[in-house]
N, C-alpha and C positions, 0 to 999 in steps of 0.2 A: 661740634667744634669746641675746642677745650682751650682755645686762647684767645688771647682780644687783637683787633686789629690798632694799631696807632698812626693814627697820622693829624699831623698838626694843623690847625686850621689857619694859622699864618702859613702855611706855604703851601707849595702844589696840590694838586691830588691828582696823582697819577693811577689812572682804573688799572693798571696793568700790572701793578702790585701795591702793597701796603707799605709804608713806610719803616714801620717797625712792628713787633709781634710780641706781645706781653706773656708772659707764662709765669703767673705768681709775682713771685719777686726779680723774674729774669727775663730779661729785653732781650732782644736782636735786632738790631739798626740795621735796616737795609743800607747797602751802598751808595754814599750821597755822592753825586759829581755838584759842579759847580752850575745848577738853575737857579733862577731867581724865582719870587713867589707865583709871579705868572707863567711859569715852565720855560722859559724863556732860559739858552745859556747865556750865562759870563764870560765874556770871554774876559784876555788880559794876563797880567802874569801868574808864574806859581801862586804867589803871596797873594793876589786876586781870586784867585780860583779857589786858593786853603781858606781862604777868610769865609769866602760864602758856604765851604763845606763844612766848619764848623757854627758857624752861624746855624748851620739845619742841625746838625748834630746838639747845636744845645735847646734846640726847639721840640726835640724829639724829647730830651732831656725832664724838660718844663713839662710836659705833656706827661710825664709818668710820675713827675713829682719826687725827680734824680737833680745831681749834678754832675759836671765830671767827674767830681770826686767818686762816682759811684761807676767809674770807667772801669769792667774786667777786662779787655783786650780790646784794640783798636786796630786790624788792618787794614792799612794802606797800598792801593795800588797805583803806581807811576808809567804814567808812558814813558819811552825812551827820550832821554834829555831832559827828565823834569830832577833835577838836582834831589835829595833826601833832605842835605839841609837848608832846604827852602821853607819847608814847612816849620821846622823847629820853632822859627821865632813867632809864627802864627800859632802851634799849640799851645806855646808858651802865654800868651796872650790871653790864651779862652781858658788855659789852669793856672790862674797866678798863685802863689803861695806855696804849691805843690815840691815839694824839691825830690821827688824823682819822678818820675814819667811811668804809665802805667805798663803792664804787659803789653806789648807791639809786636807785629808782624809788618816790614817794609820791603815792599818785591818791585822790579819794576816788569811790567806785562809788555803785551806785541801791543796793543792797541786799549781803550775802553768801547762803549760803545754809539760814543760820537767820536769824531774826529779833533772836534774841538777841546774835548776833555782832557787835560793835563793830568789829575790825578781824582781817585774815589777812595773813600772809605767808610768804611763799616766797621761797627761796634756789639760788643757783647754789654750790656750794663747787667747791673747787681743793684736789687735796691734795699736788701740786708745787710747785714753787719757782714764785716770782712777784714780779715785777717791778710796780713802782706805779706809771703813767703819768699826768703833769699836764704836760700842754701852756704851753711856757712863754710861749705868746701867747694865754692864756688866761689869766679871771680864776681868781686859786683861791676855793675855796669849802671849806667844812669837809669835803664829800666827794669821796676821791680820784677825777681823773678816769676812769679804765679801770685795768684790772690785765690784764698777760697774765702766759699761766702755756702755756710752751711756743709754741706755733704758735697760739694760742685768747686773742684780745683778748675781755672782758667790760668795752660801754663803759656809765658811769650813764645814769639817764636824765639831759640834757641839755633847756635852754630857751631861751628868745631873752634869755640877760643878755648884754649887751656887754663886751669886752677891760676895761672899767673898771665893771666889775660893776654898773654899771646895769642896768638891768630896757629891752628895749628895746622898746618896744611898735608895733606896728602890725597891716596885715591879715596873716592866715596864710601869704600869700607870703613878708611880712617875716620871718615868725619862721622859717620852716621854712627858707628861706636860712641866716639866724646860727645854728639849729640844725645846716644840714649843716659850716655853715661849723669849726662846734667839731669837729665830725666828725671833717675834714678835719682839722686843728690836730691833733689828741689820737693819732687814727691814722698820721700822719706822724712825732710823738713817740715812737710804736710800729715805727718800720719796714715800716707798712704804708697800704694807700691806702686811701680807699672802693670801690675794686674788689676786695679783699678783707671787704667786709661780705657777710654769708652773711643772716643773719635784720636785720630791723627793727621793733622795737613803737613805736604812734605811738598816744597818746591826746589825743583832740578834748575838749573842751571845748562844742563848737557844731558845727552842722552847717557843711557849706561850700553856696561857690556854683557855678557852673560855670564864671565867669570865675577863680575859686581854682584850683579844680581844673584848669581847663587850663593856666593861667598857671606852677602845682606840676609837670604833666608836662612840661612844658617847658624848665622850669627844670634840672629833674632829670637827663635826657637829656640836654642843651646844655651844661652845667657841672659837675655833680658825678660825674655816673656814667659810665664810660667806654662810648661806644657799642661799642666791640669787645668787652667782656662781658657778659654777661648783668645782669638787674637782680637784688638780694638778695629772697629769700622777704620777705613782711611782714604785719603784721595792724594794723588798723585798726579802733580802736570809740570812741565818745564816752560820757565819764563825766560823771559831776557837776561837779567843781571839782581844779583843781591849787592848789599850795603858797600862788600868788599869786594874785588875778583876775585880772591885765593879761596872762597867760600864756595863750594858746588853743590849745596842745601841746605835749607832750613826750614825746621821744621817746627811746628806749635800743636798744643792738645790740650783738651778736655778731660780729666777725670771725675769718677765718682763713687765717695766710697758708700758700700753699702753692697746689696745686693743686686745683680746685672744678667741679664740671658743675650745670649747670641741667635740669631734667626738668621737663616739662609735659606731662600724658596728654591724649593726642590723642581720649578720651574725654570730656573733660572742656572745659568755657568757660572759661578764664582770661583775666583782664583786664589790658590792657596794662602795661607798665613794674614788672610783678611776677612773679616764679617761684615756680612750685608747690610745687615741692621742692627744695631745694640743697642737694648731697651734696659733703662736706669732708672728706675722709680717710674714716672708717665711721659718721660724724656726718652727719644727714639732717635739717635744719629745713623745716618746709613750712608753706606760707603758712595765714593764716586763712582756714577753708572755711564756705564757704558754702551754702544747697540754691537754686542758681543750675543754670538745667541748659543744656544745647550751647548755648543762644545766650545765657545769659546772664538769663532769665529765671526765675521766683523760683518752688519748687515748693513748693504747701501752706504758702500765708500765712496765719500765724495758727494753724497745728499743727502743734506740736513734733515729736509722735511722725514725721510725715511728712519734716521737716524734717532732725531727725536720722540717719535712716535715710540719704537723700540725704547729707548730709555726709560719714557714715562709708564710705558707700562711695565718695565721694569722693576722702579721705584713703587709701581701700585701692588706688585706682587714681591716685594721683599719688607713690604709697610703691612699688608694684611698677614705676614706671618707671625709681626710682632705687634698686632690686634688695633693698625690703622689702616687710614685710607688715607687718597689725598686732599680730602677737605679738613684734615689733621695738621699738613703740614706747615708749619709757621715761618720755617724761612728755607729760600734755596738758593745754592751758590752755583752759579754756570758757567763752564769753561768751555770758550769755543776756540777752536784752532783757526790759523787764517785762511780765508776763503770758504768760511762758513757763510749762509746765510741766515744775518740775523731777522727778517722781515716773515721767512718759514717758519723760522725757530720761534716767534711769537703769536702765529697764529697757531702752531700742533700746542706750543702749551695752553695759549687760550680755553684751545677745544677740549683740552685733556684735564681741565680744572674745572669743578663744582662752579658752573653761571651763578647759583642762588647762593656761595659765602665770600667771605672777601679774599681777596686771593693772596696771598704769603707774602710777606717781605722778601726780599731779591737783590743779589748782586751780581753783577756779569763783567767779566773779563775776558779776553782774546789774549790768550796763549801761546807761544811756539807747535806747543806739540803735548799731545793726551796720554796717561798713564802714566805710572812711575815702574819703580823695581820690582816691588810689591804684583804688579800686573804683566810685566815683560815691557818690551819696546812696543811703542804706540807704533800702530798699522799706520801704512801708506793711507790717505782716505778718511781715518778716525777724525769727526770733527768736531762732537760734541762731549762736554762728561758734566754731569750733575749730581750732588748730593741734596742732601736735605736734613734738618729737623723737626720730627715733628713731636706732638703731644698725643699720648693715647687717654682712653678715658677713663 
């Protein structure tokens, strides 16, 4: 195992994942909801529930020998009716001094996975020197556009506002263009391109069509990404609502410049203009997995425990082609659609994870619906999708 586990001895310990996962100078903060140190939730308002999430978030902090100041990206996920700016004044509180806010992603989801839970979040930290990237053809906003911190751009999520921070609306062609188009802008400000994007998360708002979707692969390929590299790992799922309505995506990513290999097990169905796994120095992002089997087809619609199984060993044979396993992996983000079960879903990963290491940092959200453009329309039945990070050695 090539990373450390972190978990603070001021708060819980939950056997069921790690709190955060160290790799050098780069964290991954599991997704804190609102427990107190006896595992026990908080209930009470937003502003109750933010307090106690960053409360763990700067315990994580402490425990690495970071501050916020060394926040790469923070995503937040809200249940429906939990306001955005409810939080502000509670961030505001744990970054005093700060005058802008760091990379963010703010989505609101179908559920977390209590009921009680109003909002969770997770972080990327950086504990090297870092540099603040805002594209100077680009509008600003209160939050910085990307931070790198050595060879490792962390960019926000990003939306369709235009150069004159209008809000630019049209169909998901339109957006997902000015989306790459900042891309482009932010990562050339970085000394780097979109062929240096390693990972991409895109969340939907709505389903697409398949004139969208072809229209987006096309786009993709023909303009943004260079055919002579491979395409970046990416996941795709549809939430409830973003920041604004007029907004039908946003999207955030990872680059890294340097050298990079794409891996896709020849066991496995992967769908076009995406990689499975993309390995970056000992840094291994893989795309959102699905129980889609050789051709593409959807196995055990409508049951989890079958679903996951398929997944995980999915993840274990797109990890071994880029020279891991999964007691590699240091953190994993799970999207379940509603009426999954989540009580299946943690005992197949239980059984499907190394009993003798610690087990990854973790975040879990409950979705609308699985897949984005990139995969076509999520199946009747698709309940689960997973990606991961892991460390090779």
């Amino acid at each position: 195992m090539h990373w450390q586990p972190i978990n603070p001895p001021n708060e819980h310990q939950n056997p069921a994942f790690s709190q955060a996962a160290r790799v050098g100078d780069l964290v991954f903060a599991a997704g804190q909801a609102a427990r107190d140190p006896s595992g026990n939730i908080v209930r009470g308002s937003t502003e109750v529930q933010a307090t106690r999430v960053f409360e763990k978030l700067s315990h994580i902090l402490t425990a690495v020998g970071g501050s916020f100041q060394d926040i790469l990206r923070l995503d937040s996920y809200y249940v429906p009716g939990v306001e955005f700016a409810a939080v502000r004044p509670v961030r505001a509180k744990f970054m005093p001094g700060m005058q802008v806010n760091p990379p963010s992603v703010g989505i609101t989801v179908h559920a977390l996975a209590d009921p009680a839970f109003g909002l969770e979040i997770e972080a990327i930290i950086g504990l090297g020197p870092k540099e603040h990237i805002n594209s100077p053809r680009e509008f600003r906003t209160p939050f910085i556009d990307a931070i790198k911190m050595g060879n490792i751009i962390v960019l926000s999520g990003h939306t369709s506002r235009g150069r004159d921070g209008v809000v630019l609306e049209g169909d998901l062609v339109v957006q997902t263009q000015r989306i790459y188009e900042k891309f482009q802008n932010i990562l050339s400000a970085a000394g780097a391109s979109m062929g240096d994007i390693v990972k991409i998360n895109k969340y939907y708002t709505r389903g697409t069509t398949e004139w969208e979707r072809t229209r987006i692969a096309q786009m993709q390929a023909a303009v943004f990404f260079p055919p002579s590299l491979p395409p970046p790992a990416a996941t795709g799922v549809t939430i409830g609502a973003l920041a604004l309505p007029q907004w039908d995506v946003e999207m955030s990513a990872i680059a890294v410049l340097g050298p990079k290999k794409a891996f896709n097990s020849p066991k496995e169905w992967h769908p076009p203009f995406v990689t499975q796994a993309m390995r970056a120095g000992n840094l291994v992002f893989t795309a959102g997995q699905t129980a889609r089997d050789i051709n593409g087809n959807l196995v055990g619609p409508g049951d989890t425990a079958k679903q996951a199984e398929v997944i995980f060993a999915k993840l274990a044979n797109n990890l071994a082609e880029a020279g891991c396993t999964l007691r590699d992996v240091a953190k994993l983000n799970i999207y379940v659609a509603p009426g999954a079960d989540l009580k299946q879903l943690r005992e197949v990963r239980a059984r499907s994870f190394p009993k003798d290491s610690p087990p990854p940092a973790m975040t879990l959200a409950v979705v609308k619906s699985l897949g984005g453009p990139s995969y076509g329309s999520a199946l009747p039945g698709m309940l689960v999708e997973v990606d991961a990070v892991a460390v090779a050695g």
